[in-house]
mmCIF file of the N, C-alpha and C atoms, coordinates in Angstrom:
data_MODEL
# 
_entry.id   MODEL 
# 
loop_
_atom_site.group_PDB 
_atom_site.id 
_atom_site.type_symbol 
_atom_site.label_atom_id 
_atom_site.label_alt_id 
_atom_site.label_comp_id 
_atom_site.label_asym_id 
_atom_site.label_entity_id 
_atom_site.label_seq_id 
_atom_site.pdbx_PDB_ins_code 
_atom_site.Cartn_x 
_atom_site.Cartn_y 
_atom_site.Cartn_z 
_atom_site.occupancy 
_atom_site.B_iso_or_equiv 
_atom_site.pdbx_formal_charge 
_atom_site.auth_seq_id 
_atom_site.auth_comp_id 
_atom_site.auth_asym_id 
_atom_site.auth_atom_id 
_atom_site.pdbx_PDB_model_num 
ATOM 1   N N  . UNK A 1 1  ? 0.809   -1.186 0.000   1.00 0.00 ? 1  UNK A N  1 
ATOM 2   C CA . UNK A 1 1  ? 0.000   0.000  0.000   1.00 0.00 ? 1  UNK A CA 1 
ATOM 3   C C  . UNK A 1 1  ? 0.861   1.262  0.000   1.00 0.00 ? 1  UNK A C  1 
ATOM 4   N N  . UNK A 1 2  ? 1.885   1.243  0.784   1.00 0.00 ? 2  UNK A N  1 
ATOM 5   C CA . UNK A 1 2  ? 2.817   2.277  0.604   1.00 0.00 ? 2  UNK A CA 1 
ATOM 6   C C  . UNK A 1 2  ? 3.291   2.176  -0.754  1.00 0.00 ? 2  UNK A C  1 
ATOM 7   N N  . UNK A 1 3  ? 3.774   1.352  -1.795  1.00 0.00 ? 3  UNK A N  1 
ATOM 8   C CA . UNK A 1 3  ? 4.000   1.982  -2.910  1.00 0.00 ? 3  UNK A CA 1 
ATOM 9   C C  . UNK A 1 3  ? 3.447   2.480  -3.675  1.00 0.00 ? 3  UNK A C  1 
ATOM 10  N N  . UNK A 1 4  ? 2.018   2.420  -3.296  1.00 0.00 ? 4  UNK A N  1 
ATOM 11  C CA . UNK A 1 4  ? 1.135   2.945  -4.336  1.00 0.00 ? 4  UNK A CA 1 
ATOM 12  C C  . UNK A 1 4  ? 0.727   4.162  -3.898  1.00 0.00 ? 4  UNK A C  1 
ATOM 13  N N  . UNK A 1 5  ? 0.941   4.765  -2.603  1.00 0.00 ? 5  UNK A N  1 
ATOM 14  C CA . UNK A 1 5  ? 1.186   5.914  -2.206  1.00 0.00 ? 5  UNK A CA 1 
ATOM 15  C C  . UNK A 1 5  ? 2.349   6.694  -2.957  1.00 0.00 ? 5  UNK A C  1 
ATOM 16  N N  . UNK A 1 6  ? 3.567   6.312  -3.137  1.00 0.00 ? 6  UNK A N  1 
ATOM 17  C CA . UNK A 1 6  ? 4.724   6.721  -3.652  1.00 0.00 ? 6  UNK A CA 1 
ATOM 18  C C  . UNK A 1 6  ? 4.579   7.135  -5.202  1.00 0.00 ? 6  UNK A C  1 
ATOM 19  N N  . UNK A 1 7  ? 3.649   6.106  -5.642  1.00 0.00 ? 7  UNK A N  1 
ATOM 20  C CA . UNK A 1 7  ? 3.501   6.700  -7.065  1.00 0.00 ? 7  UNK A CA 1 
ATOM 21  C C  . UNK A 1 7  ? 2.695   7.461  -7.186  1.00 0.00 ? 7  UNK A C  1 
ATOM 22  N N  . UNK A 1 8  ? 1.490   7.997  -6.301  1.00 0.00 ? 8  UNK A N  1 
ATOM 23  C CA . UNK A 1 8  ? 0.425   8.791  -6.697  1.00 0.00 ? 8  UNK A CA 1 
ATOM 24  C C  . UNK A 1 8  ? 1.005   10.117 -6.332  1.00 0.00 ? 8  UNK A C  1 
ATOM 25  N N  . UNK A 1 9  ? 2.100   10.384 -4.497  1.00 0.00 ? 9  UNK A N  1 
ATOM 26  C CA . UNK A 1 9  ? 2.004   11.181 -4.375  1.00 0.00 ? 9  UNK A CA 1 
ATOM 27  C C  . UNK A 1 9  ? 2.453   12.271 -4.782  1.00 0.00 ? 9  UNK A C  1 
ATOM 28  N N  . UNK A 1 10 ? 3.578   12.605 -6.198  1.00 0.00 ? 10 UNK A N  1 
ATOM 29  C CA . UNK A 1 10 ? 3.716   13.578 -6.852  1.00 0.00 ? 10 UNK A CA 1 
ATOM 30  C C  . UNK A 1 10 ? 2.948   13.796 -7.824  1.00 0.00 ? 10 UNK A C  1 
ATOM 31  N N  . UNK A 1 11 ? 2.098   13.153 -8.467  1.00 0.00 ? 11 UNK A N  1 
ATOM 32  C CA . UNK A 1 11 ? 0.857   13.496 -8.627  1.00 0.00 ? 11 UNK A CA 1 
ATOM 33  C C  . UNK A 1 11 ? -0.373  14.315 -7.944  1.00 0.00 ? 11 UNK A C  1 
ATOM 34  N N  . UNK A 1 12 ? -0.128  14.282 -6.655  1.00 0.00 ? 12 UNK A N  1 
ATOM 35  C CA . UNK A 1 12 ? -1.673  14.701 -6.140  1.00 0.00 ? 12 UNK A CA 1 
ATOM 36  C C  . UNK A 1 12 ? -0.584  15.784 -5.364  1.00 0.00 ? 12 UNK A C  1 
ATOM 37  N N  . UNK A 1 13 ? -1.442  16.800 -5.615  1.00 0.00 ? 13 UNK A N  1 
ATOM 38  C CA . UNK A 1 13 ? -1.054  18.393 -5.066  1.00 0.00 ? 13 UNK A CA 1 
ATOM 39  C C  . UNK A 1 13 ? -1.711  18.404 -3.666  1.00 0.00 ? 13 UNK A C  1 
ATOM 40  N N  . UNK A 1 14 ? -0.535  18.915 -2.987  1.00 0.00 ? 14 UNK A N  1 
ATOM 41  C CA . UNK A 1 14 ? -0.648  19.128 -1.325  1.00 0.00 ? 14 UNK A CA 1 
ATOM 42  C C  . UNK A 1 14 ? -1.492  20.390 -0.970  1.00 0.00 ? 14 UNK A C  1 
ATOM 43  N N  . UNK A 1 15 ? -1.603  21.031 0.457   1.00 0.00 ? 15 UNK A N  1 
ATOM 44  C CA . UNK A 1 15 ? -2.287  21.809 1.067   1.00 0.00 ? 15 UNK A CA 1 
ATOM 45  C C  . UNK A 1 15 ? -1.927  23.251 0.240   1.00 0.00 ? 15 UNK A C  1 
ATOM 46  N N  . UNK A 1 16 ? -0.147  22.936 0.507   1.00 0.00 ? 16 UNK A N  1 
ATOM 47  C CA . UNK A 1 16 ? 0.802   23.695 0.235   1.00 0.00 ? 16 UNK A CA 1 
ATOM 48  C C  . UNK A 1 16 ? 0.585   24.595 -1.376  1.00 0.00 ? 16 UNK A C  1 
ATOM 49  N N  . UNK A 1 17 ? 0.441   23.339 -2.296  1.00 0.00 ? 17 UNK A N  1 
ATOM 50  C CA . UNK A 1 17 ? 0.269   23.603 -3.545  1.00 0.00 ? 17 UNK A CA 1 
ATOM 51  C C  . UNK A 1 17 ? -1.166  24.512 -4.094  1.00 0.00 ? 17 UNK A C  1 
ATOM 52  N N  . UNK A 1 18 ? -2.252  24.139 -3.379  1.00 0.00 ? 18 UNK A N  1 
ATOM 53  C CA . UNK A 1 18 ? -3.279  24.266 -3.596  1.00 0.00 ? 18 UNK A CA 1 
ATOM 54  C C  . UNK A 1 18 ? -3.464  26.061 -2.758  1.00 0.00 ? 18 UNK A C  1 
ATOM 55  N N  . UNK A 1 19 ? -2.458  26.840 -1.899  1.00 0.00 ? 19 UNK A N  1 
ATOM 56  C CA . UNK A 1 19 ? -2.410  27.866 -1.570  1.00 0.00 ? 19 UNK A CA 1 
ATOM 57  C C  . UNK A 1 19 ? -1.325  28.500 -2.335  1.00 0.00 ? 19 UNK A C  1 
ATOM 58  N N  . UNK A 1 20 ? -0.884  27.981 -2.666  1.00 0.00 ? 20 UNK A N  1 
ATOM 59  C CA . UNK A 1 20 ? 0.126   28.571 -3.581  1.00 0.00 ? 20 UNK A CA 1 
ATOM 60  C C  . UNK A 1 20 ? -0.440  28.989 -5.259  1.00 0.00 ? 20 UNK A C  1 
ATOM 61  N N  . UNK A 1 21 ? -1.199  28.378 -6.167  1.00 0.00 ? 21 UNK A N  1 
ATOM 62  C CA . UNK A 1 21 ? -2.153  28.414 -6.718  1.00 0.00 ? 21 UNK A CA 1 
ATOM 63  C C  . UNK A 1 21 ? -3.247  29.392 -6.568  1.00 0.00 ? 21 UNK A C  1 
ATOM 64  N N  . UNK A 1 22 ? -4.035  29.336 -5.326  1.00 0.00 ? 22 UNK A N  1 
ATOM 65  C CA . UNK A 1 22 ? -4.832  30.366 -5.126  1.00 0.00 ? 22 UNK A CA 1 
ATOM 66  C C  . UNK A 1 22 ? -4.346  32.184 -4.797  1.00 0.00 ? 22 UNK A C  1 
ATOM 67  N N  . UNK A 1 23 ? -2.993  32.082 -4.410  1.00 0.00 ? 23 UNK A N  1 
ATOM 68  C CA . UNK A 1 23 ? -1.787  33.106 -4.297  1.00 0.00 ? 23 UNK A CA 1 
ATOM 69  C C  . UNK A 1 23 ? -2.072  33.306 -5.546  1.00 0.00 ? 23 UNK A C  1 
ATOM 70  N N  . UNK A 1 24 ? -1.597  32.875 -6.749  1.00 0.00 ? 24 UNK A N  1 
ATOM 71  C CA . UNK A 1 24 ? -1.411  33.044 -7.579  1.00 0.00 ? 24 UNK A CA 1 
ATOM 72  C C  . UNK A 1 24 ? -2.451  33.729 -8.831  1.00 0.00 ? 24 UNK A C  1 
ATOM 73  N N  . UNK A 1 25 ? -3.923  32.792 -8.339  1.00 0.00 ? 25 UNK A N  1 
ATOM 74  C CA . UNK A 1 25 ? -5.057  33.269 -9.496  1.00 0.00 ? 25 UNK A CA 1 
ATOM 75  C C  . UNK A 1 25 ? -5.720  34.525 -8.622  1.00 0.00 ? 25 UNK A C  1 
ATOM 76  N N  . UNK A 1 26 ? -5.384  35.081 -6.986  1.00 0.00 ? 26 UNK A N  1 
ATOM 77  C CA . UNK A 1 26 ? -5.153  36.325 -7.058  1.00 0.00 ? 26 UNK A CA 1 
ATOM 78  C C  . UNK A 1 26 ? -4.580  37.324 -7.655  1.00 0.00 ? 26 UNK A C  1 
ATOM 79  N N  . UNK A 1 27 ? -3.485  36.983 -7.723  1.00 0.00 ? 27 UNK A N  1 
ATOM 80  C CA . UNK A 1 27 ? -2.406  38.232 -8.227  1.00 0.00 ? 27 UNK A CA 1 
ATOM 81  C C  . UNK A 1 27 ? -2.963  38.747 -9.602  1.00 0.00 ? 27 UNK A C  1 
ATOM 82  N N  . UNK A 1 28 ? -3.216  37.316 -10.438 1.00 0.00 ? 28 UNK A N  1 
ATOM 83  C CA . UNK A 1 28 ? -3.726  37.509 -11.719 1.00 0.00 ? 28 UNK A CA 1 
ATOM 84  C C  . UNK A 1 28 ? -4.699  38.330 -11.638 1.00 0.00 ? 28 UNK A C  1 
ATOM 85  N N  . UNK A 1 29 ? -6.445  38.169 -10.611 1.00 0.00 ? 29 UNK A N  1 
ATOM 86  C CA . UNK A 1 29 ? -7.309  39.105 -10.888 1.00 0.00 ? 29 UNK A CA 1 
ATOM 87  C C  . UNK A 1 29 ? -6.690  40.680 -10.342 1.00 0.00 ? 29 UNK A C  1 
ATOM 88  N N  . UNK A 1 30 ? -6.061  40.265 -9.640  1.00 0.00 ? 30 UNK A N  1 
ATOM 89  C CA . UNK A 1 30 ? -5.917  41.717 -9.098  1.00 0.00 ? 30 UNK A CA 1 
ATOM 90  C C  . UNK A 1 30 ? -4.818  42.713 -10.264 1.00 0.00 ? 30 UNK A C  1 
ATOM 91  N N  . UNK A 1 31 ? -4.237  42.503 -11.063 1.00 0.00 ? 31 UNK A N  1 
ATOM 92  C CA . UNK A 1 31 ? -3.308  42.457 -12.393 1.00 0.00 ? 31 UNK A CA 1 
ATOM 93  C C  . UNK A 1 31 ? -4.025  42.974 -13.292 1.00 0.00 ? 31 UNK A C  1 
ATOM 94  N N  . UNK A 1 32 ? -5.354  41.660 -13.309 1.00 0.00 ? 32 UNK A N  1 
ATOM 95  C CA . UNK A 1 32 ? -6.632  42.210 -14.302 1.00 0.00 ? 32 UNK A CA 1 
ATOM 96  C C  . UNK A 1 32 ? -7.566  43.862 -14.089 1.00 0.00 ? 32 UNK A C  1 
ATOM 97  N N  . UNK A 1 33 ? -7.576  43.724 -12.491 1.00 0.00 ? 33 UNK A N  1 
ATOM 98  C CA . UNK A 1 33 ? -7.939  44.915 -12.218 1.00 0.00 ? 33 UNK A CA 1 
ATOM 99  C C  . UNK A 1 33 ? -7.529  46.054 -12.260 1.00 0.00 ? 33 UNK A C  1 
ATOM 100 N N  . UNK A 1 34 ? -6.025  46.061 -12.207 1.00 0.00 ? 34 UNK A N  1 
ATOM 101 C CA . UNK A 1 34 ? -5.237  47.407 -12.182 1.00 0.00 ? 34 UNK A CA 1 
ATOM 102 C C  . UNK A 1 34 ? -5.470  47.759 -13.896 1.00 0.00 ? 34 UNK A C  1 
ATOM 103 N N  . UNK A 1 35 ? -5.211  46.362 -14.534 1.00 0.00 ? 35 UNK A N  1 
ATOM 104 C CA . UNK A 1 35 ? -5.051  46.864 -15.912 1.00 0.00 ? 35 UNK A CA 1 
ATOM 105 C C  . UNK A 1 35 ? -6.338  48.227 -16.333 1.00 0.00 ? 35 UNK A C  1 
ATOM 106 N N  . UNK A 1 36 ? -7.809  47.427 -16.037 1.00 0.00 ? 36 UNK A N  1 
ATOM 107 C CA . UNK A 1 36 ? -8.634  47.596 -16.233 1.00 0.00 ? 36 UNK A CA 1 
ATOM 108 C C  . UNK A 1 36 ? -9.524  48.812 -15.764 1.00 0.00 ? 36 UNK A C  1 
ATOM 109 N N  . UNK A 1 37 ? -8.498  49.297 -14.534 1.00 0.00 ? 37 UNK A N  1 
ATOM 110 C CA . UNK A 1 37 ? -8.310  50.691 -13.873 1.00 0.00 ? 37 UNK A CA 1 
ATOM 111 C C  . UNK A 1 37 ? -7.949  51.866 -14.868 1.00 0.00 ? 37 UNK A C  1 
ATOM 112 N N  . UNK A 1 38 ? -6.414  51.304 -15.198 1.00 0.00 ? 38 UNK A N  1 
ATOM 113 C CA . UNK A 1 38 ? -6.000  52.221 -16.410 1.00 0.00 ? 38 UNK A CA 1 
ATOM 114 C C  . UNK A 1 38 ? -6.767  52.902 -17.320 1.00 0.00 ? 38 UNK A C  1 
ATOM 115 N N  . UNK A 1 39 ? -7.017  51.395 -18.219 1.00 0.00 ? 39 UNK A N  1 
ATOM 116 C CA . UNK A 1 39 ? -8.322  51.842 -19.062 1.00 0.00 ? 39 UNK A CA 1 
ATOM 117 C C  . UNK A 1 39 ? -9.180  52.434 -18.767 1.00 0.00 ? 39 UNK A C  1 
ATOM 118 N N  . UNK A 1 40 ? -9.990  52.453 -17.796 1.00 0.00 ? 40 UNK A N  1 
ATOM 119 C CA . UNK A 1 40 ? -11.064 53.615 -17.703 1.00 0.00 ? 40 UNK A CA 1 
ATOM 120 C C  . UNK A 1 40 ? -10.614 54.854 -17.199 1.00 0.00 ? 40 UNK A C  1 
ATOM 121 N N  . UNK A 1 41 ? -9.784  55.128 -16.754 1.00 0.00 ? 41 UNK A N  1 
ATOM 122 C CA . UNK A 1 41 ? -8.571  56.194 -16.454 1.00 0.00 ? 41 UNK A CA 1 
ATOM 123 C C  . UNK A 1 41 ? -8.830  56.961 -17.677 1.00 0.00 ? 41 UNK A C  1 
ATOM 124 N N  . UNK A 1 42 ? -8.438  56.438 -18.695 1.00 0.00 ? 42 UNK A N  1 
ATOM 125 C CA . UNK A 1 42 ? -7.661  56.518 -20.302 1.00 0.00 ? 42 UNK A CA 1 
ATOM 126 C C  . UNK A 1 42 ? -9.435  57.026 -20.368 1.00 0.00 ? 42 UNK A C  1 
ATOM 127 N N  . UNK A 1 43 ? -10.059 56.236 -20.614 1.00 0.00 ? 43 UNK A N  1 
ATOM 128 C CA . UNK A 1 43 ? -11.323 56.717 -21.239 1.00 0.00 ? 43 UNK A CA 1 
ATOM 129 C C  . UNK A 1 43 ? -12.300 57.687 -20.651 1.00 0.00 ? 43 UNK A C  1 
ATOM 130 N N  . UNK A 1 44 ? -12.040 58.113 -19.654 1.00 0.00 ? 44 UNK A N  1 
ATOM 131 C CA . UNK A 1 44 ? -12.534 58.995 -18.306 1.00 0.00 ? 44 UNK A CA 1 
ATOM 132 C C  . UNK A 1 44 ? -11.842 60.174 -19.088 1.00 0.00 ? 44 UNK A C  1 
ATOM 133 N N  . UNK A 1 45 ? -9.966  60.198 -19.476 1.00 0.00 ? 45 UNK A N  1 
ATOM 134 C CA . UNK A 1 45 ? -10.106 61.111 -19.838 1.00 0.00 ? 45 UNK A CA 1 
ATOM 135 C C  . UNK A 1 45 ? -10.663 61.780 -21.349 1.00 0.00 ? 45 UNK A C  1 
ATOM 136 N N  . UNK A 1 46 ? -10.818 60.567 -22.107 1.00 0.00 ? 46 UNK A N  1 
ATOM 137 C CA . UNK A 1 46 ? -11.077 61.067 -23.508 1.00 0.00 ? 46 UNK A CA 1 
ATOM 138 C C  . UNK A 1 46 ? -12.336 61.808 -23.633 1.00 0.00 ? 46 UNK A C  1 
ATOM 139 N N  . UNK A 1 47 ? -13.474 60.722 -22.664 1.00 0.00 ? 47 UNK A N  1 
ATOM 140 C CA . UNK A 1 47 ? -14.512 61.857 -22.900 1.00 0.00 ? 47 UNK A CA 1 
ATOM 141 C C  . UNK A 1 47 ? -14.463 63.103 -22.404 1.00 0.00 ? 47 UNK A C  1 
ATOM 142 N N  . UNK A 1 48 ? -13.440 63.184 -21.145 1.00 0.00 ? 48 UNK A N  1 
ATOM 143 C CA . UNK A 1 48 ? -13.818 64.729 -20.764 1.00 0.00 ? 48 UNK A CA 1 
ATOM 144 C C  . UNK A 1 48 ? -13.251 65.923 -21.899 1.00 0.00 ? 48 UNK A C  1 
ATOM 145 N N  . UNK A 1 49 ? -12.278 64.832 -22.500 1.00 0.00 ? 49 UNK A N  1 
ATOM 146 C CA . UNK A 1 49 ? -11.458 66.230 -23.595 1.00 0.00 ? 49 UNK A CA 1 
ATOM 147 C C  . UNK A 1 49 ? -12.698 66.100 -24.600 1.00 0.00 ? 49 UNK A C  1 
ATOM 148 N N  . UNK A 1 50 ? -13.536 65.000 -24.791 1.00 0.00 ? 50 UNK A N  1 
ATOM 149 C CA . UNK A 1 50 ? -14.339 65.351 -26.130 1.00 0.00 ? 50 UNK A CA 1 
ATOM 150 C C  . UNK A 1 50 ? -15.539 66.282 -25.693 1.00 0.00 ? 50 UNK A C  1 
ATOM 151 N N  . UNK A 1 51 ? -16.032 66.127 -24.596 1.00 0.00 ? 51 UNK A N  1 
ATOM 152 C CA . UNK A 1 51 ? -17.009 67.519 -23.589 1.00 0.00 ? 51 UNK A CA 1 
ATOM 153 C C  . UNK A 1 51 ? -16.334 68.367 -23.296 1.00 0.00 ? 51 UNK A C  1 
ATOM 154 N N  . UNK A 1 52 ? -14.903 69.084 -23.571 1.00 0.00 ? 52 UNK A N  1 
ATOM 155 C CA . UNK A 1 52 ? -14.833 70.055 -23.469 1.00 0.00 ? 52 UNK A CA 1 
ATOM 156 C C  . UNK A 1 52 ? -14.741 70.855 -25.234 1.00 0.00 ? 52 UNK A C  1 
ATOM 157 N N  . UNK A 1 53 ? -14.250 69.740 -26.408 1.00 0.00 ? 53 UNK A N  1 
ATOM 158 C CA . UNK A 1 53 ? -14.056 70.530 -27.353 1.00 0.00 ? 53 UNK A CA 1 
ATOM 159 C C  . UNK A 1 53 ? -15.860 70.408 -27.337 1.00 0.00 ? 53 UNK A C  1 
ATOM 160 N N  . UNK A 1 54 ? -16.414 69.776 -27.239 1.00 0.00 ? 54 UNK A N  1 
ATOM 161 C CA . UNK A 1 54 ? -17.887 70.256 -27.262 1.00 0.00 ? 54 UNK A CA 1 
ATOM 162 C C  . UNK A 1 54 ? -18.364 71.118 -27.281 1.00 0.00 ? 54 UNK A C  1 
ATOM 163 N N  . UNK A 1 55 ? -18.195 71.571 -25.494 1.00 0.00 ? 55 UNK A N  1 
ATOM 164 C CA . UNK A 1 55 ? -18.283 72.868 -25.251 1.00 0.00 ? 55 UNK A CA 1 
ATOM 165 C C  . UNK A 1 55 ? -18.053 74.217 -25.949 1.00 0.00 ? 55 UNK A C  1 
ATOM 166 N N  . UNK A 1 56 ? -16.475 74.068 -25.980 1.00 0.00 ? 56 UNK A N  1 
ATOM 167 C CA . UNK A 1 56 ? -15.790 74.960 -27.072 1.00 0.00 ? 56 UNK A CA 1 
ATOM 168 C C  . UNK A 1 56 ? -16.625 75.205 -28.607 1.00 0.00 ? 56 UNK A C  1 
ATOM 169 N N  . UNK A 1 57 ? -17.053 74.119 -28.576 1.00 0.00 ? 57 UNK A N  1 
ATOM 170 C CA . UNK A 1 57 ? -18.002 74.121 -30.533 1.00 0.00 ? 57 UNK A CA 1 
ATOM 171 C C  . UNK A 1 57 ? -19.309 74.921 -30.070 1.00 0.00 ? 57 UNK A C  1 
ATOM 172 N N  . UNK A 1 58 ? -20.066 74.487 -29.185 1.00 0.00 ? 58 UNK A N  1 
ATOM 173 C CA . UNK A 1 58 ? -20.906 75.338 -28.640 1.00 0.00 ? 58 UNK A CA 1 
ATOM 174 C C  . UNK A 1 58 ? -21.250 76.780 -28.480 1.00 0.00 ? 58 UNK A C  1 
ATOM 175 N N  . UNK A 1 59 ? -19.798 77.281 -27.573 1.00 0.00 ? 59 UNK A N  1 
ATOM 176 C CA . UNK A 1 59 ? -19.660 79.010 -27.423 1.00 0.00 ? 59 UNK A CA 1 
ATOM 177 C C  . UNK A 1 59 ? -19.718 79.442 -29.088 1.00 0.00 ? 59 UNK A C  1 
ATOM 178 N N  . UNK A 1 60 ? -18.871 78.594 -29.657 1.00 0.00 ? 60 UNK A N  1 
ATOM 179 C CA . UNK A 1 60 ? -18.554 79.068 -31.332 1.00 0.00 ? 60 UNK A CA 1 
ATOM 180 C C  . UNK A 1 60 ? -19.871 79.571 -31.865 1.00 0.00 ? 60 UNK A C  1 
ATOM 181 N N  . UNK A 1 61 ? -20.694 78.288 -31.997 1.00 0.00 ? 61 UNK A N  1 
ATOM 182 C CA . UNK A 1 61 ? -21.624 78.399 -32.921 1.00 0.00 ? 61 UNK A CA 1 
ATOM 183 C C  . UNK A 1 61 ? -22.818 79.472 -32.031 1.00 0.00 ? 61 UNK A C  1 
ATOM 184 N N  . UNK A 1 62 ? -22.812 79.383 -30.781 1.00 0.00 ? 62 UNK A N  1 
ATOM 185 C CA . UNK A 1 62 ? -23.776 80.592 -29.931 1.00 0.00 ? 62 UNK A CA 1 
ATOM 186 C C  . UNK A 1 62 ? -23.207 81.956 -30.296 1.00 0.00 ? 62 UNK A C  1 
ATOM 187 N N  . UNK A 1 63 ? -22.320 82.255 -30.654 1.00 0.00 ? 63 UNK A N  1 
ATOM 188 C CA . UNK A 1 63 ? -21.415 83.703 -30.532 1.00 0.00 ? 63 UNK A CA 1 
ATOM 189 C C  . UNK A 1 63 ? -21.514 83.601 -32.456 1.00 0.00 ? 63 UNK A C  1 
ATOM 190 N N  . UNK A 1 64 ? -22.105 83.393 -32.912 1.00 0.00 ? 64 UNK A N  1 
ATOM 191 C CA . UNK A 1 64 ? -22.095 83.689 -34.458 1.00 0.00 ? 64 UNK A CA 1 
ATOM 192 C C  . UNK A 1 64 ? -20.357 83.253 -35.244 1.00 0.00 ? 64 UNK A C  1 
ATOM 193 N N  . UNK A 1 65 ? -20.103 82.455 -34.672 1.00 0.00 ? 65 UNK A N  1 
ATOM 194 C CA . UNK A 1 65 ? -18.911 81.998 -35.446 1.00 0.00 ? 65 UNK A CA 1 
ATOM 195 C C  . UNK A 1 65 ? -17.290 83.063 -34.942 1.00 0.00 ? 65 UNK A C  1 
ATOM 196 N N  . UNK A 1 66 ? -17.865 83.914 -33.442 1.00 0.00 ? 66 UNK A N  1 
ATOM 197 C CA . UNK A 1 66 ? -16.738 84.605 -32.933 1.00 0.00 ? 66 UNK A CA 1 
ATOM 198 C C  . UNK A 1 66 ? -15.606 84.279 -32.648 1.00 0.00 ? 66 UNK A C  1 
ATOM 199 N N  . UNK A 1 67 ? -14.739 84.429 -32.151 1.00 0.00 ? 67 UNK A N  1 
ATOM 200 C CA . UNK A 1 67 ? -13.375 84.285 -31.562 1.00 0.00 ? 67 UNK A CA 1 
ATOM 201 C C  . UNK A 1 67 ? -13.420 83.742 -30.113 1.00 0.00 ? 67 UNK A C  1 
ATOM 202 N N  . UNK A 1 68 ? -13.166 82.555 -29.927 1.00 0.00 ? 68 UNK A N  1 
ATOM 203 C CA . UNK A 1 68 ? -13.403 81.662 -28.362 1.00 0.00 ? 68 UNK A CA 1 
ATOM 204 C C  . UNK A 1 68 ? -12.104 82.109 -27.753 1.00 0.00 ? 68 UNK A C  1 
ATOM 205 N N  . UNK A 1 69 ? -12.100 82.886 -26.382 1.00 0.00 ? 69 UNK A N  1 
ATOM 206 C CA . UNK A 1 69 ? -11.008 83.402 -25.638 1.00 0.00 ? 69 UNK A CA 1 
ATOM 207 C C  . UNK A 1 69 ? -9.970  81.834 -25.132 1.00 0.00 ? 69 UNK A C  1 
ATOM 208 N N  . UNK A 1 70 ? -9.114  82.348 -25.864 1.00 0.00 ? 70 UNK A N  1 
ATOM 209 C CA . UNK A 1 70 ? -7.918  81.048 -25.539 1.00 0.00 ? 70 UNK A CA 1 
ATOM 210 C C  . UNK A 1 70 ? -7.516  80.704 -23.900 1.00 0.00 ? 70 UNK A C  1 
ATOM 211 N N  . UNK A 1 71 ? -8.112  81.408 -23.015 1.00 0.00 ? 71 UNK A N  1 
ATOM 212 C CA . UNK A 1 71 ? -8.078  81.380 -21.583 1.00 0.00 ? 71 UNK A CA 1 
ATOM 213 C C  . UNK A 1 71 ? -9.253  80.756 -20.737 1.00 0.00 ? 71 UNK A C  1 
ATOM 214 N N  . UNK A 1 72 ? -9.259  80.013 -20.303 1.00 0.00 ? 72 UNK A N  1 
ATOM 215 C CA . UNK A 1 72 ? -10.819 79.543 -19.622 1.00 0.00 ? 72 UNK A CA 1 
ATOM 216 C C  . UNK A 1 72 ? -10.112 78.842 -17.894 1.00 0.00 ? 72 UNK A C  1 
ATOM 217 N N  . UNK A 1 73 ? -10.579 79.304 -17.594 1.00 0.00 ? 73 UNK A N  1 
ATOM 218 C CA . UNK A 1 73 ? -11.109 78.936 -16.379 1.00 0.00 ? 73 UNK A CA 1 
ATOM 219 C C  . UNK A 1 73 ? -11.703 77.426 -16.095 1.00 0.00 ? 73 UNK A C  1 
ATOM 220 N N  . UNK A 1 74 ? -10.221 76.647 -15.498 1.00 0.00 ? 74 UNK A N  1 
ATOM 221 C CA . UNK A 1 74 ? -10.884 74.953 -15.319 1.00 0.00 ? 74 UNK A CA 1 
ATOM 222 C C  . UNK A 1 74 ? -11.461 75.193 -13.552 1.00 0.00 ? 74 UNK A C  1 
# 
């Protein structure tokens, strides 16, 4: 019976292994998350630059096609 222990047991993953593993498919989501942080970072800022040239198109076309003061107030 013990040899057939001997052959299975590097086969069959310990306590050890099985926390080491779960260590691991943390890091990954949490990896996934930072990535995925970025990105909306990134896209958080695109729309705000596309609502502000918005804006900017806005004053334009309200002011009859005037001159938009190159200074604004964030």
């Amino acid at each position: 019976m013990n040899a057939t222990r001997k052959t299975l047991g590097p086969s069959n993953p310990s306590a050890a292994d099985y926390l080491i593993a779960s260590k691991q498919c943390e890091l990954m989501h949490l990896q996934h998350f930072l990535q995925m942080g970025k990105l909306i970072q990134s896209i958080s800022n695109l729309v705000h630059g596309l609502q502000q040239e918005r804006g900017a198109s806005n004053v334009f076309l309200g002011s009859g096609g005037g001159l938009i003061p190159l200074c604004h107030s964030a």
